[in-house]
C-alpha atoms as an extended CHARMM CRD file, in Angstrom:
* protein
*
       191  EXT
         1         1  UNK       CA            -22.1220000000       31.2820000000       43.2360000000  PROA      1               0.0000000000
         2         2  UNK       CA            -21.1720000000       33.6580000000       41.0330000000  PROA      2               0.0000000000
         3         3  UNK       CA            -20.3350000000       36.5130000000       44.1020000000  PROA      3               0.0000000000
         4         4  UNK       CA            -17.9730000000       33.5070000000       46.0580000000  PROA      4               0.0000000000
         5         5  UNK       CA            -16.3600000000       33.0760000000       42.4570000000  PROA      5               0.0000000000
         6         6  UNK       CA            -15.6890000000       37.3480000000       42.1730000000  PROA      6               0.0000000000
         7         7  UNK       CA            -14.5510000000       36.7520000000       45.7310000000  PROA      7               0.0000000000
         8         8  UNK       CA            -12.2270000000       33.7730000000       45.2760000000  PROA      8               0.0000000000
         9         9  UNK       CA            -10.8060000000       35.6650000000       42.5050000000  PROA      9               0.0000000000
        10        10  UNK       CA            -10.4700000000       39.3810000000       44.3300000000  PROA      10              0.0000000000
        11        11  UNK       CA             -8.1790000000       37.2130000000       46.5760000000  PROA      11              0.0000000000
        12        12  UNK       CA             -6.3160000000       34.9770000000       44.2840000000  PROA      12              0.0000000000
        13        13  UNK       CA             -5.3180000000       38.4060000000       42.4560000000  PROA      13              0.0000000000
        14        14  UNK       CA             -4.2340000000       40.4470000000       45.7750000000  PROA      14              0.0000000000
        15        15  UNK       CA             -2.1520000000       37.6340000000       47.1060000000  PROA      15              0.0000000000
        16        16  UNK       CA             -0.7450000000       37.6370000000       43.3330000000  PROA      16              0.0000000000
        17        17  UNK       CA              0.1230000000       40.9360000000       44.1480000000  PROA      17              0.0000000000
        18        18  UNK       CA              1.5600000000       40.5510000000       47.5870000000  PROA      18              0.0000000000
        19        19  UNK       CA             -0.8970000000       42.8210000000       49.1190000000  PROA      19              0.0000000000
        20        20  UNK       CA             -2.0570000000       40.3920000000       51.6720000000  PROA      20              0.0000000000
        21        21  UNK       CA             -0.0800000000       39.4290000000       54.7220000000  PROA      21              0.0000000000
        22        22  UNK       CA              2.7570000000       36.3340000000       54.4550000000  PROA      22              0.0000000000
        23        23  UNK       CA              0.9490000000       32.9410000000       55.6280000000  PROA      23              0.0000000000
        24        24  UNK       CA              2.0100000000       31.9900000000       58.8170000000  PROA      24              0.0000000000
        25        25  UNK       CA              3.0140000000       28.0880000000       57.5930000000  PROA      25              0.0000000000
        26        26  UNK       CA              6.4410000000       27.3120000000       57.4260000000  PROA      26              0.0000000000
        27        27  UNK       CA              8.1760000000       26.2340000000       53.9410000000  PROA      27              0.0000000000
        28        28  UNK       CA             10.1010000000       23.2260000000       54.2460000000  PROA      28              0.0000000000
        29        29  UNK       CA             13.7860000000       23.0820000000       54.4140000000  PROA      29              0.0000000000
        30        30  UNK       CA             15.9330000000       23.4300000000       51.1880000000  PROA      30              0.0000000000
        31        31  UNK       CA             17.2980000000       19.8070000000       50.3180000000  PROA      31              0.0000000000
        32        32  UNK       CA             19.6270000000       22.0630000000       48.3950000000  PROA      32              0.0000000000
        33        33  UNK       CA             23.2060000000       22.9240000000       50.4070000000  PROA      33              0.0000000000
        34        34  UNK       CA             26.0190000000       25.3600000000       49.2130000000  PROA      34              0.0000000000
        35        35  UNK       CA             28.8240000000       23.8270000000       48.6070000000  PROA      35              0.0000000000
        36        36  UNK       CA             31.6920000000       25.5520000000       50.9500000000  PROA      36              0.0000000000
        37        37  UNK       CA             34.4590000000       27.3950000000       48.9050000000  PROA      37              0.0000000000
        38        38  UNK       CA             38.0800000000       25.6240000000       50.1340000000  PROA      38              0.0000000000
        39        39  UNK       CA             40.4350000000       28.0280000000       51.8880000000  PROA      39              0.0000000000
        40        40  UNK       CA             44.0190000000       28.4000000000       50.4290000000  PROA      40              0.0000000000
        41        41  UNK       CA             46.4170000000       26.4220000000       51.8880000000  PROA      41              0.0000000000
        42        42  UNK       CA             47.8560000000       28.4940000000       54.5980000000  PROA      42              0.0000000000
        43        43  UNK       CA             45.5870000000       31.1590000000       53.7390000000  PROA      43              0.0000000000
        44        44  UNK       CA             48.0950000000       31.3790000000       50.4330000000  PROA      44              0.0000000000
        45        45  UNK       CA             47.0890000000       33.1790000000       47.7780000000  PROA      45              0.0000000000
        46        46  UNK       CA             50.3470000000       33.7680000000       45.4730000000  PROA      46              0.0000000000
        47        47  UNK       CA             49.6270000000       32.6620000000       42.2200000000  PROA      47              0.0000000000
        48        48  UNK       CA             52.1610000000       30.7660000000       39.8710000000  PROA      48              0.0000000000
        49        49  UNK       CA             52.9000000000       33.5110000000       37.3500000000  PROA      49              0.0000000000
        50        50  UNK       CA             56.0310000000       35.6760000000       36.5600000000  PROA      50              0.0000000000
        51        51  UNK       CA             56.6130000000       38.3260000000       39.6170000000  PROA      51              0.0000000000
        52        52  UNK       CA             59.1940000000       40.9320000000       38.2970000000  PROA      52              0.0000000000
        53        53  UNK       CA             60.5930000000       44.2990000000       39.4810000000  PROA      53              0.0000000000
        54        54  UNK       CA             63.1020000000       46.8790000000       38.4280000000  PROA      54              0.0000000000
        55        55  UNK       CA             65.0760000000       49.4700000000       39.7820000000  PROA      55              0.0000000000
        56        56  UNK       CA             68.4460000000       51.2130000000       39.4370000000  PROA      56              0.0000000000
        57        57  UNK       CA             70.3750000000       49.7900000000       41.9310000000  PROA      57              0.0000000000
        58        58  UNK       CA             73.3050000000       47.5370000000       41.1140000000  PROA      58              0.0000000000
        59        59  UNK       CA             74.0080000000       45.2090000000       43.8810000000  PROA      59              0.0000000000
        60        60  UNK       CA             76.2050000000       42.6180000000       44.0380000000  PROA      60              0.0000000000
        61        61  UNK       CA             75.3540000000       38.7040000000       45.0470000000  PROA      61              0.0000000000
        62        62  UNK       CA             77.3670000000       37.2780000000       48.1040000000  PROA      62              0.0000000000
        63        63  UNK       CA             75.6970000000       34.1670000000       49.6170000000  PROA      63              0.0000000000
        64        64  UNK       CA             72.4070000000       31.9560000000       48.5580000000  PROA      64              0.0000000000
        65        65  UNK       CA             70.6080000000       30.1730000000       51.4190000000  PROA      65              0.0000000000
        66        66  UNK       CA             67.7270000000       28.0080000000       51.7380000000  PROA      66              0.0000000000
        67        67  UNK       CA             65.2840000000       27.2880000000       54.3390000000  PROA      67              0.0000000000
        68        68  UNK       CA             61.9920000000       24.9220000000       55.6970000000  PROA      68              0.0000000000
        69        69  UNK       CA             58.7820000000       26.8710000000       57.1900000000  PROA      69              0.0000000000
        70        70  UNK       CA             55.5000000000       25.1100000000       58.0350000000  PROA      70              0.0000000000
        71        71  UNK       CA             53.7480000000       26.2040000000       54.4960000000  PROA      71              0.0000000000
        72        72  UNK       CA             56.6530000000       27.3400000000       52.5290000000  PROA      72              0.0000000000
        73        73  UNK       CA             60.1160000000       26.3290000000       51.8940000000  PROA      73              0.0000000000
        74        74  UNK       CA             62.3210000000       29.3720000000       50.6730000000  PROA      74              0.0000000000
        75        75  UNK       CA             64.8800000000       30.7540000000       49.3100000000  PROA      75              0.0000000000
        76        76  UNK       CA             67.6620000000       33.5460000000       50.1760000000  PROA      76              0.0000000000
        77        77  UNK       CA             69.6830000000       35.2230000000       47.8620000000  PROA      77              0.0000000000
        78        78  UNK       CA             72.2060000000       37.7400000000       50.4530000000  PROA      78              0.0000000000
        79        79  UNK       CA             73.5540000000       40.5570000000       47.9860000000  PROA      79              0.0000000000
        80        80  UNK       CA             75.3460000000       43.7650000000       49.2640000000  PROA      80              0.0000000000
        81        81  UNK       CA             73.8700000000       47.3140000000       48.5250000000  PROA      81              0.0000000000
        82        82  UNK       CA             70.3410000000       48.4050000000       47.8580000000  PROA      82              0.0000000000
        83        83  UNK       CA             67.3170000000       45.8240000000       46.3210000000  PROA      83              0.0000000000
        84        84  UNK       CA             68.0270000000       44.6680000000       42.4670000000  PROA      84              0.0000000000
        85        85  UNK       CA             65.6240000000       44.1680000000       40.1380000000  PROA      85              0.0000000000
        86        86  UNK       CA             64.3230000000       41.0120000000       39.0880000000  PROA      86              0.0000000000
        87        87  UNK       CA             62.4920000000       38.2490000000       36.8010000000  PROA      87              0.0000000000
        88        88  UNK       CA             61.1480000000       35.1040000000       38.3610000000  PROA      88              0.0000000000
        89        89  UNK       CA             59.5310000000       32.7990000000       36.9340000000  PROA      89              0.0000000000
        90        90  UNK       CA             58.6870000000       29.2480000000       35.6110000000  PROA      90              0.0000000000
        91        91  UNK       CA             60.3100000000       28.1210000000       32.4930000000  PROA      91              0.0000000000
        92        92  UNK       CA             63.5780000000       26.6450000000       30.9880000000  PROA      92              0.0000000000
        93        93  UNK       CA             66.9760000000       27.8290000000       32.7100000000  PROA      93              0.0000000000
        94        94  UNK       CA             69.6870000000       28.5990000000       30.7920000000  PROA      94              0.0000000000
        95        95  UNK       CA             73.7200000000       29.9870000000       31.6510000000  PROA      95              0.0000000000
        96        96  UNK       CA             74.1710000000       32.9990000000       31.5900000000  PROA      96              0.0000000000
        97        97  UNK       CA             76.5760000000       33.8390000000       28.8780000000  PROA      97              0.0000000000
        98        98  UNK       CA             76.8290000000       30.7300000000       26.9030000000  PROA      98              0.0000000000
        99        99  UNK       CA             73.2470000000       29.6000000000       26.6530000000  PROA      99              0.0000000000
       100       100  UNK       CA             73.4100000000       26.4420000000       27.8530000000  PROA      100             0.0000000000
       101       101  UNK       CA             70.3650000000       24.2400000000       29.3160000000  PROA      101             0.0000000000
       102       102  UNK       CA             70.3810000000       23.5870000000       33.0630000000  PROA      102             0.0000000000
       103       103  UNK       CA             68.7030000000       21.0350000000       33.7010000000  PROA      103             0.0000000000
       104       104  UNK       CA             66.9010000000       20.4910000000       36.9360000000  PROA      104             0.0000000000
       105       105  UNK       CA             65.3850000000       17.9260000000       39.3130000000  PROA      105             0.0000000000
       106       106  UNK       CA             61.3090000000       18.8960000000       39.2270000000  PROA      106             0.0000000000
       107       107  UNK       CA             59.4790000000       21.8980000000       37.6000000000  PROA      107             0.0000000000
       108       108  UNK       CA             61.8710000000       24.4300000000       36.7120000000  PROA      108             0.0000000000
       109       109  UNK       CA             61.8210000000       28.1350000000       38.2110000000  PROA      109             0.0000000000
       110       110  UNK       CA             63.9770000000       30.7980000000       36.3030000000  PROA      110             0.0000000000
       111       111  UNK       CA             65.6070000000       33.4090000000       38.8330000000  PROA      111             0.0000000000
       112       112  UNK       CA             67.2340000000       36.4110000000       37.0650000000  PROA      112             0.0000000000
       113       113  UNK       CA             68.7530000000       39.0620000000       39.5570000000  PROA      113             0.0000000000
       114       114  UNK       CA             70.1300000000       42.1690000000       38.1430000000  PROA      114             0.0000000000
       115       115  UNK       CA             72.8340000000       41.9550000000       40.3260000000  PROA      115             0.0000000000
       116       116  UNK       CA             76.6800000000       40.0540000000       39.1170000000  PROA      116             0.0000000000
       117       117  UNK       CA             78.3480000000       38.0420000000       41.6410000000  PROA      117             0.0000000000
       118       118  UNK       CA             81.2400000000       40.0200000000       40.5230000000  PROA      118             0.0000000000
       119       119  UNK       CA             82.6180000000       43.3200000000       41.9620000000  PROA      119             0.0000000000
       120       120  UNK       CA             83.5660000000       46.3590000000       40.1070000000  PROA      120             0.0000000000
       121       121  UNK       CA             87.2510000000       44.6470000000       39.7390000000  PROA      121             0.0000000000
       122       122  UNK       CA             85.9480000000       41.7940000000       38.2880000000  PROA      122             0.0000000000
       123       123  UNK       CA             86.7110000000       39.8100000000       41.5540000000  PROA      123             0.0000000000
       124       124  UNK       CA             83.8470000000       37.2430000000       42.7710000000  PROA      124             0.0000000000
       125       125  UNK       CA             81.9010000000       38.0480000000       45.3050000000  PROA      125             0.0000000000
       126       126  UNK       CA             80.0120000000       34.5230000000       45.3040000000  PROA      126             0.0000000000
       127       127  UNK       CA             81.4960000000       31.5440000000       44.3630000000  PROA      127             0.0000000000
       128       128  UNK       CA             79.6430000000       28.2570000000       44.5490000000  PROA      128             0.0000000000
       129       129  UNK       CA             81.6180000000       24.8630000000       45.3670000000  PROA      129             0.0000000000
       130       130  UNK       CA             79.2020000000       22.9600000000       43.5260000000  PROA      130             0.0000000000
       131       131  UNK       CA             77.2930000000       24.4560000000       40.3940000000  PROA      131             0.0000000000
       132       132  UNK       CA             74.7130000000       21.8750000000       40.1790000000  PROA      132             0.0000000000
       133       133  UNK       CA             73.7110000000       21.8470000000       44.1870000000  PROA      133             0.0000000000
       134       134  UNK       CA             74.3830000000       25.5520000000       45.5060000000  PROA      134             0.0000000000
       135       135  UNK       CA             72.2230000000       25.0140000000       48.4370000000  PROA      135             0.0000000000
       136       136  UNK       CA             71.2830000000       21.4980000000       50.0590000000  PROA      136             0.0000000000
       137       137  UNK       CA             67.7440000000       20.9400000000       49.5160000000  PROA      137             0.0000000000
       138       138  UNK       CA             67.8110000000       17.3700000000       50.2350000000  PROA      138             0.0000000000
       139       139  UNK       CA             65.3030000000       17.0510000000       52.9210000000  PROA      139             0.0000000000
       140       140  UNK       CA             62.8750000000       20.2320000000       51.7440000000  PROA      140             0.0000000000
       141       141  UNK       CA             59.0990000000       19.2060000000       51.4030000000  PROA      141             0.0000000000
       142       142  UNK       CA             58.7260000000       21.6270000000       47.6330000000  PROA      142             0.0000000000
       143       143  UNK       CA             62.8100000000       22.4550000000       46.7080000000  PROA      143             0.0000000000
       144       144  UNK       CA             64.1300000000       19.6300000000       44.6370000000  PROA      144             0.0000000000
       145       145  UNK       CA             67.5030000000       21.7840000000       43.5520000000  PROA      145             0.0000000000
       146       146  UNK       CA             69.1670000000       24.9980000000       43.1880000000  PROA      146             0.0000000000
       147       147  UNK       CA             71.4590000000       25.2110000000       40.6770000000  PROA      147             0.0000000000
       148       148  UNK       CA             74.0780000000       27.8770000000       39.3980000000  PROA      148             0.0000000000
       149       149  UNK       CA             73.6110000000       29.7520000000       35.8730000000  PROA      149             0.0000000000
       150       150  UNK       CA             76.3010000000       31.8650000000       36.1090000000  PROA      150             0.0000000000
       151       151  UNK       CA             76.9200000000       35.6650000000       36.2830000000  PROA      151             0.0000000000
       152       152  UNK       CA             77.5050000000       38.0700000000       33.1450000000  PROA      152             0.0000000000
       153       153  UNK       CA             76.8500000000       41.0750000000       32.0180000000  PROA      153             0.0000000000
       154       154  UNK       CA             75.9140000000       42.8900000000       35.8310000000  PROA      154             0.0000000000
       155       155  UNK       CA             73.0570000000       39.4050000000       36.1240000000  PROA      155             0.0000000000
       156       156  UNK       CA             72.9410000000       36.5450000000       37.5460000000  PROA      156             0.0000000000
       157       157  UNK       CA             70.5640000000       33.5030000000       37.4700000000  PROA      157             0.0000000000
       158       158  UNK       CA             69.5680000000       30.6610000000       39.3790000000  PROA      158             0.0000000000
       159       159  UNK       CA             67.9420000000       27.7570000000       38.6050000000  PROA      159             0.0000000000
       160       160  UNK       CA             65.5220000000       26.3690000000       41.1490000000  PROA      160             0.0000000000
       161       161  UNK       CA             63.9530000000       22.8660000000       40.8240000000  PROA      161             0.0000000000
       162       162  UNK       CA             60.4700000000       22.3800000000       42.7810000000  PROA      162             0.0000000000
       163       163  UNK       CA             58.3430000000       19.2550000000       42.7530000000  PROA      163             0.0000000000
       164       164  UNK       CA             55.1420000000       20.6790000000       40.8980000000  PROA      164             0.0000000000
       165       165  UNK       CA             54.1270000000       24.4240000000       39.4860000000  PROA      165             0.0000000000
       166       166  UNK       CA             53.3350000000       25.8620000000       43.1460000000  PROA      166             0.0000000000
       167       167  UNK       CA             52.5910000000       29.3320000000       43.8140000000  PROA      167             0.0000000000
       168       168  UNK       CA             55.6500000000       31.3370000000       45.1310000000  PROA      168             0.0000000000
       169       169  UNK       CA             56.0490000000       34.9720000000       46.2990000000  PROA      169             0.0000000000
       170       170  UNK       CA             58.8810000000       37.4600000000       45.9360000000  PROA      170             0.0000000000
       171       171  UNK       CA             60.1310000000       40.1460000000       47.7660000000  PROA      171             0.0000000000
       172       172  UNK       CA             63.4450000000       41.7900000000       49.1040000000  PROA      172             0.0000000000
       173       173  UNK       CA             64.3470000000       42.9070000000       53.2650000000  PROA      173             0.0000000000
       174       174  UNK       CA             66.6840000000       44.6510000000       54.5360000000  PROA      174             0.0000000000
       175       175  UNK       CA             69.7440000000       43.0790000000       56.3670000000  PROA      175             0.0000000000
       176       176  UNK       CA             71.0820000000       41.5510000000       57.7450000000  PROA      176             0.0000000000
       177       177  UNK       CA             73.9340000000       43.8630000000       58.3590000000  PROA      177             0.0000000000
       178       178  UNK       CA             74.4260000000       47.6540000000       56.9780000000  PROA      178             0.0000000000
       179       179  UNK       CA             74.1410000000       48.0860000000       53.1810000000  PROA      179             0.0000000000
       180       180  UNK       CA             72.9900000000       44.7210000000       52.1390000000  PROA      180             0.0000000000
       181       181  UNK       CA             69.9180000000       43.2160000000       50.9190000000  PROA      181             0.0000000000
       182       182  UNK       CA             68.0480000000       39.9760000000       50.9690000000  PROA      182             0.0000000000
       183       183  UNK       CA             65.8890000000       38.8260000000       48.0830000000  PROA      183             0.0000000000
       184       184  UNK       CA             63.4480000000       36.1600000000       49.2680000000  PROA      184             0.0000000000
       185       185  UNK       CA             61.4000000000       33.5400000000       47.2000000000  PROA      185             0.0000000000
       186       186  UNK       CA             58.9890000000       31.5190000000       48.7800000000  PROA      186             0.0000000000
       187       187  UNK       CA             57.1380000000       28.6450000000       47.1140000000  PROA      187             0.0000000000
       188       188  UNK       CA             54.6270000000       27.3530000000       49.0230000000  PROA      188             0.0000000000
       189       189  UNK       CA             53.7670000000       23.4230000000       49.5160000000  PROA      189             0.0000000000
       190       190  UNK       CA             50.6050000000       23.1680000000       48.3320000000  PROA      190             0.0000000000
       191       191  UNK       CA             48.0320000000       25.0170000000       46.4090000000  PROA      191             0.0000000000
């Protein structure tokens, strides 16, 4: 008895060790599953914070223009000469100059350009008919509004209303003609 006992305990302690070979038995299936990660909406991975750049260029603003793609809607700000710097962001909009509140349909998105929509001469180079609707957005799926701040002091800002905090990208192109730039905010649809 007491040699099957040294025996049964010789292999307890080398299978303890992993010295003797796997069993062939299968272990049952895991009734555990992992949980798949969601992927981002359009493969969209933005983020909702401030996206800012600087530079020493001075352009000037001559046209704003919106526009509807399948996971974004966006926004164009045309300006003539190289890219400007800029602050976007969410957060209260205010006129330039005076101070002012602007208050907007949705969540509001802050767009300071460091660009005037003035010239040299102090002649406009964009003029909006209507301050409070500078671009129709009625039918967009995320714009809600884009509203005029105002121009002073070689800046200009635009208020853009969106229906929730979204993520949104920024970035400027070239074009569409010689010497003129394009700064483009996109704000996706969904997170």
């Amino acid at each position: 008895m007491k040699k099957l006992q040294a025996w049964l305990a010789t292999i307890l302690l080398v299978a303890g060790l992993g010295l003797v070979a796997p069993s062939t038995a299968t272990a049952a299936p895991s009734t555990t599953t992992a949980v798949p990660s969601a992927a981002p909406f359009c493969g969209i991975t933005w983020g909702s914070l401030p996206k800012t750049s600087s530079t020493k260029y001075v352009p000037v603003v001559t046209n704003v223009r919106a526009g509807r793609h399948r996971c974004f809607d966006r926004l164009v700000i045309d300006l003539k000469g190289k890219r400007p710097g800029y602050d976007v962001r969410y957060g209260a909009v205010y006129t330039e100059g005076q101070g002012a509140r602007v208050h907007l349909r949705g969540t509001d998105m802050r767009i300071t350009i460091k660009a005037p929509a003035y010239n040299s001469k102090g002649q406009a180079t964009y003029t909006p008919r209507n301050r409070s609707n500078i671009v129709n957005v009625s039918n967009f799926d995320t714009f809600r509004q884009v509203a005029w701040a105002g121009s002073f002091e070689g800046q200009t800002t635009i208020g853009l209303g969106v229906r929730a905090r979204l993520p949104f990208r920024v970035f400027t192109l070239a074009g569409p003609g010689p010497n003129q730039t394009m700064l483009v905010i996109d704000v996706a649809r969904r997170w």
